[in-house]
C-alpha positions, 0 to 999 in steps of 0.5 A, a space after each residue: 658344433 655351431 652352425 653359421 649362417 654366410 652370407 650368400 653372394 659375398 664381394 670380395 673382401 667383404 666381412 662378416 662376424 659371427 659367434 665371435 670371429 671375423 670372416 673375410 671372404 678371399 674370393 673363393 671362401 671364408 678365411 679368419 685369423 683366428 681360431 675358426 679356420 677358413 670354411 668352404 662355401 656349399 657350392 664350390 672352393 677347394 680344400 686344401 688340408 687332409 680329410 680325416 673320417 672317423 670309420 671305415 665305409 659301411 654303406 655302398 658309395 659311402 666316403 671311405 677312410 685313408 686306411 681302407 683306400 690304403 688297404 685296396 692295394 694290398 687285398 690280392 688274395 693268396 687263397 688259390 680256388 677261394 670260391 670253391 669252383 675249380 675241381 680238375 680231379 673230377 670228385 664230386 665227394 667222398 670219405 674224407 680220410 686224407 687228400 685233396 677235395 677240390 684243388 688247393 684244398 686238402 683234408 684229413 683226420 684222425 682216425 681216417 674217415 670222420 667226415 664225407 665231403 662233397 662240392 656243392 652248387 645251385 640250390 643252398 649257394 649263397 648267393 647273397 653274398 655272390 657265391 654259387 660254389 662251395 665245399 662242403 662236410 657232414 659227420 659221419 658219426 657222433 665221434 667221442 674225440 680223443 686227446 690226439 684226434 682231429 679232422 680239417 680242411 686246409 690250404 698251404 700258401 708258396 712261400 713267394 705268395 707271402 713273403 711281404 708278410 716278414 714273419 719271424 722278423 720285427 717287421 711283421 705285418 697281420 693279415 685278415 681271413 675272410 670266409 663265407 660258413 655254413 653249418 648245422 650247428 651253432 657256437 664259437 667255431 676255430 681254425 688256425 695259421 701254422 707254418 710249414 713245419 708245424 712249429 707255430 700256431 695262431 688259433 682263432 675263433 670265429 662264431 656262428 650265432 644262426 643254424 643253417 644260415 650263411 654268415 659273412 666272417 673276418 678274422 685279423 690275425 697278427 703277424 707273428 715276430 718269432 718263429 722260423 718262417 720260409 720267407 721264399 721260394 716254392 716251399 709252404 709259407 705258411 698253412 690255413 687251416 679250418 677245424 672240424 673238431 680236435 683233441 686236446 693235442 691239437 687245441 691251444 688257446 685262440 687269439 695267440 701265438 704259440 710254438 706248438 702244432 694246432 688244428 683249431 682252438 680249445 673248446 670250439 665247436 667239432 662237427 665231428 662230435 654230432 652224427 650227421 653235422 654239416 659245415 659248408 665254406 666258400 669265399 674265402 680271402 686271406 690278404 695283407 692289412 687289418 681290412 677285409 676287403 671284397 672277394 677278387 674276382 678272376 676270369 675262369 681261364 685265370 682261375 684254372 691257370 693258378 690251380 694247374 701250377 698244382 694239379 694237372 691233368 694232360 691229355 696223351 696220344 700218340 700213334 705208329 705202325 710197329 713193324 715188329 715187337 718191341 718198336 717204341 711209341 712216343 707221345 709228348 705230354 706238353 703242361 698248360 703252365 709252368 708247375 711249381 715243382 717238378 711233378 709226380 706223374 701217373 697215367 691211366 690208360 682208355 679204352 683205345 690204348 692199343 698194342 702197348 706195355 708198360 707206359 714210362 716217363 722221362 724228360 720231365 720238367 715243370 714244363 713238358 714230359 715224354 711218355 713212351 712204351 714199346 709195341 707188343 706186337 708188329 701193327 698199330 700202336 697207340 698211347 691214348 689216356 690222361 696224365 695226372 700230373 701233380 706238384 702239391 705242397 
């Protein structure tokens, strides 16, 4: 590179040679017809030609390459409940032996009961990274894992959330998992993407060099051109899983594709191995592209909407004088949003159900449902209790 020094205040057409070229000042910048190229003055011009940078942003307010900007409009996160605040099911832990914890995000094991599981906040958050809620696993046991053994969290993903991906045809693109992750122990962790049938499996890696720390990771996975993948509809897509230790059966090699069911990968870390282990995760994104990009940001009314298409919870009441036994009380139940599916409903009745039998459903829809039941004996008769109303994948 060599430095040229310009004139200051040039008239126009005025000529000025260095290092072996002529300039001519045009008016609003040095021009040659050479091999120099124009050159813009410090304080002004215009460029006209494309800016090509050399890396992707590292700083705040640092210049940014076409392929990060690009990639802003493909950074919508199709993890639902990433930053582990929504729990509608009101558990605040438990033995984590198969379900779902907080809401879009399942675990289980086997054996049943290798890990407790709780949702944390407040003192341990990391905050740094502008996070206050997470989920998190402790050990039960230091379990000796058999060759069919595993233990995970994980997430399925609606097809229509991910059919731009084009997995299983020519065209597929990758994507980029990023997560927040926490543990007592240290080394090369895993999970793995599947399909919905558990006939294709990317494991990958993900590494924690500090104990008791929270580490920043982002994992690109390459989109996978074989395989047989719902590209639409309200069925899986395709599932996120985070091991917390697997058996040979569930193990394969990271890094690649391969037509087979997995959890985790070969030789990774499994908290289930050490009594008392913990691994605590929140912030997690998944998006189309090889870039990481932030955490989305959602108001909570937003936030809670896009768990409820899963996961309800309806309050019912409902309220007659019976004139005899057998009157039928009616109470409907009206969905805060439209649900995937069809849901499977159960109800729990509170202390101020009065004079009622069995409750019943019918009319149910993604939308709406009736509740009813008949009047045990003439007088007041009230239906009065929550409905949970569930269309999980």
């Amino acid at each position: 590179m060599v430095a040229i020094d310009f004139p200051s205040n040039p008239t126009t057409g005025q000529q000025f040679t260095a290092a072996g070229i002529t300039w001519i000042w045009d008016g609003s910048k040095w021009t040659t017809s050479g091999s120099g190229g124009p050159y813009l003055p410090f304080s002004g011009g215009t460029l006209t030609g494309p800016l090509i940078l050399a890396a992707d942003p590292t700083v705040p307010l640092g210049a940014s390459t076409k392929q990060y900007v690009d990639n802003e409009k493909y950074g919508d996160n199709r993890i639902i409940n990433g930053d582990m605040w929504v729990g509608q099911r009101g558990l605040s832990g438990g033995s984590a032996a198969a379900g779902y914890a907080l809401d879009r995000w399942a675990q289980n094991s086997n054996p049943a009961s290798l890990v407790n599981w709780a949702q944390g906040s407040g003192t341990g958050a990391p905050l740094g990274y502008g996070f206050e809620y997470w989920i998190g696993f402790q050990s039960i046991t230091s379990h000796v894992i058999a060759a069919a053994d595993y233990a995970q969290v994980y997430q399925p993903i609606e097809a229509d959330m991910v059919y731009d991906l084009a997995w299983g045809t020519v065209s597929a693109q990758p994507i980029t998992l990023s997560f927040v992750v926490y543990s007592s122990l240290v080394g090369i962790f895993s999970g793995c993407i599947t399909n919905s049938g558990a006939t294709r499996s990317y494991p990958f890696t993900y590494s924690i060099p500090t104990a008791n720390t929270w580490t920043k990771i982002s994992v690109t996975i390459p989109g996978d051109t074989t395989g047989t993948w719902l590209s639409s509809g309200n069925g899986a897509g395709l599932v996120v899983h985070f091991s917390l230790g697997s058996g040979s059966t569930y193990s394969g090699p990271a890094g690649t594709w391969a037509s087979a069911n997995y959890v985790g990968a070969t030789g990774s870390v499994a908290i289930i191995a050490t009594n008392n282990a913990i691994w605590n995760i929140t912030g997690v994104k998944l998006e189309v592209g090889s870039i990481a990009t932030p955490f989305n940001r959602q108001s909570l009314t937003k936030s809670m909407a896009d768990c409820q298409r899963y996961y309800s919870i309806v309050p019912l009441h409902g309220l007659i004088t019976a004139q005899a036994a057998g009157w039928y009380i009616i109470a409907p139940g009206v969905l805060p949003v439209q649900m995937r599916a069809i849901p499977t409903l159960s109800y729990t009745p509170s202390s101020s159900n009065l004079n009622v039998g069995t409750v019943s459903f019918d009319g149910i829809t993604q939308a709406n449902f009736r509740a009813y039941s008949a009047s045990i004996a003439a007088g007041a008769t009230q239906i009065e209790g929550p409905v949970f109303c569930s269309a999980e994948l």
